[in-house]
C-alpha positions as a Markdown table, in Angstrom:
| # | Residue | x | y | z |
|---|---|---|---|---|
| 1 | Unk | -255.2 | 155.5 | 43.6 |
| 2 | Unk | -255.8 | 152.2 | 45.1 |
| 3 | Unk | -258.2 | 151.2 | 47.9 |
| 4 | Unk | -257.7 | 149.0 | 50.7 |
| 5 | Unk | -260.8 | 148.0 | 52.6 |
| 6 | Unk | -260.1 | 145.9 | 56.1 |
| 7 | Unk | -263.4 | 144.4 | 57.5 |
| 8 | Unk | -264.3 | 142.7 | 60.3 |
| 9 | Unk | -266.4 | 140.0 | 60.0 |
| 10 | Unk | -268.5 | 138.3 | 62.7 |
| 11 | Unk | -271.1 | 140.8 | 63.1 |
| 12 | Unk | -269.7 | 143.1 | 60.9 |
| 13 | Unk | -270.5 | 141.4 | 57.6 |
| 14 | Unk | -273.1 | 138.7 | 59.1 |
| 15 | Unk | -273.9 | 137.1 | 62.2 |
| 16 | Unk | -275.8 | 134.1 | 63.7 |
| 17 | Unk | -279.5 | 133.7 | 63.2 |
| 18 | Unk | -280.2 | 135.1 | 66.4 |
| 19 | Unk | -279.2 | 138.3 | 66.1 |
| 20 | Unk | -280.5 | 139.1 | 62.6 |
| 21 | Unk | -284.0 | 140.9 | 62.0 |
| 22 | Unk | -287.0 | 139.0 | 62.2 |
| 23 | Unk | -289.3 | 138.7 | 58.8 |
| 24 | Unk | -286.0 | 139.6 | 56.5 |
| 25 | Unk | -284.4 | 137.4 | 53.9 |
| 26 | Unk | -281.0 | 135.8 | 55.1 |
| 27 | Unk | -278.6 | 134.7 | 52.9 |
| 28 | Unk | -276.1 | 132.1 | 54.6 |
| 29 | Unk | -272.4 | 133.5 | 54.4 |
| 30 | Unk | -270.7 | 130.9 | 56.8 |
| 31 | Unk | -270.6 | 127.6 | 58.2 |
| 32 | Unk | -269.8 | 125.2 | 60.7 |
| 33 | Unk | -267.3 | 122.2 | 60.3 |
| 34 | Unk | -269.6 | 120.2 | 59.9 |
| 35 | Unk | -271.9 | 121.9 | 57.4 |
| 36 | Unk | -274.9 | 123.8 | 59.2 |
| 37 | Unk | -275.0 | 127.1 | 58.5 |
| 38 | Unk | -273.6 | 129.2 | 61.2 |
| 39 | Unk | -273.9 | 132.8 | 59.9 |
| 40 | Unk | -276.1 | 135.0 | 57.6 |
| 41 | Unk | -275.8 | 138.3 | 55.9 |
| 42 | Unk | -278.7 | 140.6 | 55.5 |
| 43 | Unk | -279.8 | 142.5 | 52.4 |
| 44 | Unk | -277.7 | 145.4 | 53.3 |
| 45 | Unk | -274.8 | 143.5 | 54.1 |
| 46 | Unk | -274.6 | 141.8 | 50.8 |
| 47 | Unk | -274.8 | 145.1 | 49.6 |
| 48 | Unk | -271.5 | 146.3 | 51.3 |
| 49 | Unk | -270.0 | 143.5 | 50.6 |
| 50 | Unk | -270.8 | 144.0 | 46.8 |
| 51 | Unk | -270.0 | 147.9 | 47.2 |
| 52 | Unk | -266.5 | 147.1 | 47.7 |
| 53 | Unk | -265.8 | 143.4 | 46.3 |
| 54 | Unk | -264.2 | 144.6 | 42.8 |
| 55 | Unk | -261.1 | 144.8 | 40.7 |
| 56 | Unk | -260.6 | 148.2 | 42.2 |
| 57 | Unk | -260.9 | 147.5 | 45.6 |
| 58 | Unk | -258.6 | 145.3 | 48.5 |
| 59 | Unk | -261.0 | 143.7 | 50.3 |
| 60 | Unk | -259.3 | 142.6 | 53.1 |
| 61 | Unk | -260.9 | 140.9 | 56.2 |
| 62 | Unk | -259.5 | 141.9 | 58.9 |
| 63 | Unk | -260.7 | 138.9 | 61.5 |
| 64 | Unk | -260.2 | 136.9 | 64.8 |
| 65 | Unk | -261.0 | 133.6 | 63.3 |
| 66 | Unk | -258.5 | 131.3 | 63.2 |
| 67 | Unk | -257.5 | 129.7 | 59.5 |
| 68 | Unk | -259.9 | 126.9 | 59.8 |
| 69 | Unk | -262.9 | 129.1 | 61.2 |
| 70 | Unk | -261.7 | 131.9 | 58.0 |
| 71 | Unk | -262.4 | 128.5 | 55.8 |
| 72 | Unk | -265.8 | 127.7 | 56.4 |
| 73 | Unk | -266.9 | 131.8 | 55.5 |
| 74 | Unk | -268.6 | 131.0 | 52.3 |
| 75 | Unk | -267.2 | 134.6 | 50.8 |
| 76 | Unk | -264.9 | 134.5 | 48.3 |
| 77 | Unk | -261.7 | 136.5 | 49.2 |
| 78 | Unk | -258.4 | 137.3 | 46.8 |
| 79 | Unk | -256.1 | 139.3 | 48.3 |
| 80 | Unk | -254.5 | 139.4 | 51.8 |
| 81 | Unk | -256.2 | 138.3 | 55.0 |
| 82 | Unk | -255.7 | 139.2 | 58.4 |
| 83 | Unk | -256.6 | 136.5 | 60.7 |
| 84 | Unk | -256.3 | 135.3 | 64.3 |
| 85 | Unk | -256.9 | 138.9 | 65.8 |
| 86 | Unk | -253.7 | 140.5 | 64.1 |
| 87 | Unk | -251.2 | 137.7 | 64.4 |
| 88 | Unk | -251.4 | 136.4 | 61.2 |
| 89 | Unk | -251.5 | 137.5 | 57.9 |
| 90 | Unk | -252.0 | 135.7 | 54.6 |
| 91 | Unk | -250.8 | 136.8 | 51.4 |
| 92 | Unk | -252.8 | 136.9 | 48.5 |
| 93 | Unk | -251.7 | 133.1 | 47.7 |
| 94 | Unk | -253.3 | 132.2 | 51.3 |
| 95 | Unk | -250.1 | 131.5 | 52.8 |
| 96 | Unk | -248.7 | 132.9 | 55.6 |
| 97 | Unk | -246.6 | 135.7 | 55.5 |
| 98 | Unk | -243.1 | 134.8 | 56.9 |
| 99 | Unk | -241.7 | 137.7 | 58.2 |
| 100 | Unk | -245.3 | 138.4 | 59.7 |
| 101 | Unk | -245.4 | 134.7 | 61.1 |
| 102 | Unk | -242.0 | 135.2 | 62.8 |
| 103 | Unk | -243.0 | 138.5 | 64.7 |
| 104 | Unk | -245.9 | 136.6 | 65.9 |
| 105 | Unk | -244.0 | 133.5 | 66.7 |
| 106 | Unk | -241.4 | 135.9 | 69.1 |
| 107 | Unk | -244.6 | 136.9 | 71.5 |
| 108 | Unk | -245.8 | 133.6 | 71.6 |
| 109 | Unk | -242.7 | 132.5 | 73.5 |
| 110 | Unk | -242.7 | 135.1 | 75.3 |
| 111 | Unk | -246.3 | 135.3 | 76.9 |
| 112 | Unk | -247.1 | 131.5 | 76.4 |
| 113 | Unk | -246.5 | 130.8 | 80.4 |
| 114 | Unk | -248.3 | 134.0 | 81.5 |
| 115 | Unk | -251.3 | 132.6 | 79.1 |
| 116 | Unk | -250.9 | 129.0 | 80.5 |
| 117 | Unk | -251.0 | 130.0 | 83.8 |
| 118 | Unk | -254.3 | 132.0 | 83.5 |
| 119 | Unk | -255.8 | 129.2 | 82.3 |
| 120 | Unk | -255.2 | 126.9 | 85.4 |
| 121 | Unk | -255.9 | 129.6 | 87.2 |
| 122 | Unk | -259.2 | 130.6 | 85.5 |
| 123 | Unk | -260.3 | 126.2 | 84.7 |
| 124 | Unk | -259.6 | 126.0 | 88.8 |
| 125 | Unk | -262.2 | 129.0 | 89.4 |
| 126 | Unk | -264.4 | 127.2 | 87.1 |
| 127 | Unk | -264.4 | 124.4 | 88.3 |
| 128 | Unk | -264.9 | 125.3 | 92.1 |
| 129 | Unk | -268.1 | 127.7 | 91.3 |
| 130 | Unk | -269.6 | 124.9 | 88.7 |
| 131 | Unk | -269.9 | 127.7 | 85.7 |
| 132 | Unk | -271.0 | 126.6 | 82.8 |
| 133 | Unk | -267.8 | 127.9 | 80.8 |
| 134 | Unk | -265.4 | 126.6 | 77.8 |
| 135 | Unk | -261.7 | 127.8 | 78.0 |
| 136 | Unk | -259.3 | 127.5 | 75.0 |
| 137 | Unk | -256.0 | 128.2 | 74.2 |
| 138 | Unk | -256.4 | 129.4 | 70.6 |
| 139 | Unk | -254.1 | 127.9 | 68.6 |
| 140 | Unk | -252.8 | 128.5 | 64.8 |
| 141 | Unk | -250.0 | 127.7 | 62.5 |
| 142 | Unk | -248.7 | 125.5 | 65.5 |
| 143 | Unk | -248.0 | 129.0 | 67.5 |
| 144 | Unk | -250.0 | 129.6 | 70.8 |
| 145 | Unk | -251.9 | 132.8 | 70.7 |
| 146 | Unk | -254.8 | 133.5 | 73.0 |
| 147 | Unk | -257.3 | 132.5 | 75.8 |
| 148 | Unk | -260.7 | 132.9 | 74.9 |
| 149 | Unk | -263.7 | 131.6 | 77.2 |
| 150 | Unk | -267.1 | 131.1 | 76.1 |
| 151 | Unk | -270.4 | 130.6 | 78.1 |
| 152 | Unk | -272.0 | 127.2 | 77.3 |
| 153 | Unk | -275.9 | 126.6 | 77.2 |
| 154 | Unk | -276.3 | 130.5 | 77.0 |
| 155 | Unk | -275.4 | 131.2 | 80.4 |
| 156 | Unk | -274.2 | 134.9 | 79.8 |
| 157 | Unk | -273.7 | 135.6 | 83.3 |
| 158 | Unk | -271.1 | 132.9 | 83.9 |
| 159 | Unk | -269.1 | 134.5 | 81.0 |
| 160 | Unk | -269.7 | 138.1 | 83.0 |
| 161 | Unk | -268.3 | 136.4 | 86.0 |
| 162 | Unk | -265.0 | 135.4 | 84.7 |
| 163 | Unk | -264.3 | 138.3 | 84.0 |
| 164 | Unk | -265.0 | 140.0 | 86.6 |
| 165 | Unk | -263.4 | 137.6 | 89.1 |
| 166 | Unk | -260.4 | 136.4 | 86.6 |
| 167 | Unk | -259.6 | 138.1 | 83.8 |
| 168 | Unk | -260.3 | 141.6 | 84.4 |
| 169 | Unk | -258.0 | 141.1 | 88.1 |
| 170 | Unk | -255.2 | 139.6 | 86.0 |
| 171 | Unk | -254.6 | 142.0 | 82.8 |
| 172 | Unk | -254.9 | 144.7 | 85.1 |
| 173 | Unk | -251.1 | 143.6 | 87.1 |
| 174 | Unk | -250.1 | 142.9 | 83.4 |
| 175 | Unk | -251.9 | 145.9 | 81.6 |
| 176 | Unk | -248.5 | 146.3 | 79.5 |
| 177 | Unk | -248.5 | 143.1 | 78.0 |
| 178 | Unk | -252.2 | 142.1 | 78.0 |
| 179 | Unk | -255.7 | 143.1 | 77.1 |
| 180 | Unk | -259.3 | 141.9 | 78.0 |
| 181 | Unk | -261.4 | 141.5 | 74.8 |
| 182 | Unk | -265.3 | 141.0 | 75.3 |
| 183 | Unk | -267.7 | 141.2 | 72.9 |
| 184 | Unk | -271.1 | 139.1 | 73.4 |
| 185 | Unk | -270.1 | 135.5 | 74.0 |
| 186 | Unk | -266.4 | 136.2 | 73.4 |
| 187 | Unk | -264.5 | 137.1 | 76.4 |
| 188 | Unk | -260.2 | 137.1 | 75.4 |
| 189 | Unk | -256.8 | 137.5 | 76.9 |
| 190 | Unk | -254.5 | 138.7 | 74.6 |
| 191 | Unk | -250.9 | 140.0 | 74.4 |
| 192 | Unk | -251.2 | 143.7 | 73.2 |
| 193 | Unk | -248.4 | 142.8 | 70.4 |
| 194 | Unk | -251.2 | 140.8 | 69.2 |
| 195 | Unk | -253.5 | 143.2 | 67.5 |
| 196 | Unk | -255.0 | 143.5 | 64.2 |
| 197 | Unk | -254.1 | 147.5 | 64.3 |
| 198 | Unk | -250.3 | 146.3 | 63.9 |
| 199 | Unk | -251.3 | 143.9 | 61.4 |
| 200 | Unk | -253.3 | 146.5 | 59.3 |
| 201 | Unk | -250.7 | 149.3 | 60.0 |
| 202 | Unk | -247.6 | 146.7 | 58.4 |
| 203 | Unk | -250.0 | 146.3 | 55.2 |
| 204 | Unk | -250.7 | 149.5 | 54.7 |
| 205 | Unk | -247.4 | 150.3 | 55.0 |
| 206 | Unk | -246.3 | 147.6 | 52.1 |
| 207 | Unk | -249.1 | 148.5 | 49.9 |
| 208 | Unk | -248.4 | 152.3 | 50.5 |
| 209 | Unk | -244.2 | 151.4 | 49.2 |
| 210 | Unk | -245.6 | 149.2 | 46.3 |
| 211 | Unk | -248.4 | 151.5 | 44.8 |
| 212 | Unk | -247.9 | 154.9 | 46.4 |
| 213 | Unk | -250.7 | 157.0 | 47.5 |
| 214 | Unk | -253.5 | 154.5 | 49.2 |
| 215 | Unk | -257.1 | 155.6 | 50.3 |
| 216 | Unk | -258.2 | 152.8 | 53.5 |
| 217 | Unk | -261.3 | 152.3 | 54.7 |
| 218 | Unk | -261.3 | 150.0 | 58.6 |
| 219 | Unk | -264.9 | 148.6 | 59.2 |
| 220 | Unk | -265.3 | 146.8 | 62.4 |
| 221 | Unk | -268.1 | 146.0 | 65.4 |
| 222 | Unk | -266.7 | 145.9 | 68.2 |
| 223 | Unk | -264.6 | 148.2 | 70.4 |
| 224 | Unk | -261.8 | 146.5 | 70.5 |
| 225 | Unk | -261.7 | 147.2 | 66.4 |
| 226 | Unk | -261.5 | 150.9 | 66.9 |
| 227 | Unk | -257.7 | 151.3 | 66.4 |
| 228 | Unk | -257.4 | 149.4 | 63.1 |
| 229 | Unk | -260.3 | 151.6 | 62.0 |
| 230 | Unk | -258.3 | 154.7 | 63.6 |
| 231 | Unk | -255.5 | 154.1 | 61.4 |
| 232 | Unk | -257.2 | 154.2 | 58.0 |
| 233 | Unk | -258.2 | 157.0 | 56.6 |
| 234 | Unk | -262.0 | 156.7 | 56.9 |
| 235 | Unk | -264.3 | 154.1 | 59.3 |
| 236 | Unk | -267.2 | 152.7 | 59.4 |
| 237 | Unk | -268.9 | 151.1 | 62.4 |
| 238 | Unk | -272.6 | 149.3 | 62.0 |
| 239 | Unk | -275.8 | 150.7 | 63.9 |
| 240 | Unk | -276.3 | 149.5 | 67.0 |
| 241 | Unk | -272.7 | 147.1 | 67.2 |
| 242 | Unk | -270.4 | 147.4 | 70.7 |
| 243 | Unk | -268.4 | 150.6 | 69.0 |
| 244 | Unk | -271.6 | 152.4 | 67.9 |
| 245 | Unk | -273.2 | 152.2 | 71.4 |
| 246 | Unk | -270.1 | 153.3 | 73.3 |
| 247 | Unk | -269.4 | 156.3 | 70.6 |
| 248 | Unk | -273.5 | 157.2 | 71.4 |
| 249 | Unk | -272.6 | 157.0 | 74.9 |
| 250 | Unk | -269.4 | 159.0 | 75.0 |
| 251 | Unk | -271.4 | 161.7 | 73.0 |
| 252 | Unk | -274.2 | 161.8 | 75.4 |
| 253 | Unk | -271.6 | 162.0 | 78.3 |
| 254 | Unk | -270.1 | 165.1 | 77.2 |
| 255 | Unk | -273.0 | 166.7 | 76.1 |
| 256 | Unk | -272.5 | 167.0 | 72.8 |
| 257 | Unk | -276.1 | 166.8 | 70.3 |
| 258 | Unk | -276.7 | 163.9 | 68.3 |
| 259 | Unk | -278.7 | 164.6 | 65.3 |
């Protein structure tokens, strides 16, 4: 039987300097364009990364960088990768997949002028409260995607702002189409089509026709992972990431004991 592992990867696999433990060796695992290291993996993350990166295994990440931000991870990966949140999906050549790419190219036309207009209206209410705030119109394989905002000069509370003010108002008269995505200092509009749950549900489903019985594994940080994770057979969500504290949450909510 074969194994398919999908894993996230910012904060999943390694993360910036900030958030990693104090007095522990750091090994770098990714890096900005123009070569400073911009992410480390601890100890124990090289250790799940070695756990499952062999000739048995499909290590697949499973990702919301873009093609260029998936290049500068200094992991080795050789089979299929999901990128840009779910919309596309290399094969193991590190080419698109067409059929895939075409799906993906059909909801871009048909939620680019929702996206555009969100960002006018979001860059006005920028620029009228003087937030300290970059918006972007994520971009790939020339196909428009996604809005992400991030706070600049670590002004969280501009980010929280947004989307209280924006965002949050906006999906909610287009709940449907579109989803609010926040995880630290990532705060994204995207169409719901868009989702790596569809993207890991359509390989599963080809590996499952080419090999047969398949046993998948869905590791992932942050809420918003939780239904790619639902749909493999097992999951596995880091101490202390978004989807760990909310699970603790729910559990204390309802009562139920935490051992």
């Amino acid at each position: 039987m074969r194994i398919a592992v999908f894993i996230d990867l910012d904060d999943t696999l390694f993360q910036s300097q900030r958030k990693c433990p104090v007095n522990e060796q750091l090994h770098p695992a990714a890096i900005h364009i123009d070569g400073r290291i911009q992410a480390w993996m601890t100890a124990k993350q090289r250790m799940l990364w070695h756990c499952f990166n062999n000739e048995q295994t499909l290590l697949i990440p499973t990702t919301a960088r873009d093609l260029t931000a998936l290049r500068c991870v200094l992991l080795p990966f050789h089979h299929y990768q999901i990128i840009d949140f779910g919309a596309v999906v290399l094969n193991e050549n590190g080419q698109p997949d067409e059929n895939w790419l075409a799906r993906t190219h059909s909801i871009a036309q048909a939620t680019e002028a929702d996206l555009r207009q969100l960002i006018t209206l979001a860059q006005q209410w920028i620029t009228a409260n003087n937030l300290s705030l970059r918006l972007r119109y994520i971009q790939d394989f020339d196909i428009p995607l996604f809005v992400v905002a991030k706070h600049v000069e670590e002004q969280m509370q501009h980010l929280d702002l947004l989307e209280q003010a924006i965002f949050i108002p906006w999906v909610a008269e287009r709940s449907n189409t579109y989803q609010v995505h926040r995880n630290d200092n990532n705060l994204a509009v995207l169409p719901r089509a868009l989702d790596k749950v569809h993207a890991v549900r359509y390989l599963i489903e080809q590996f499952t026709r080419d090999w047969g019985e398949l046993l998948t594994i869905g590791i992932g940080d942050s809420c918003s992972d939780g239904a790619f994770m639902a749909a493999c057979d097992y999951a596995m969500l880091p101490r202390e990431s978004q989807i760990f504290t909310a699970w603790i949450n729910e559990l204390r909510q309802t009562d139920k004991p935490i051992d």
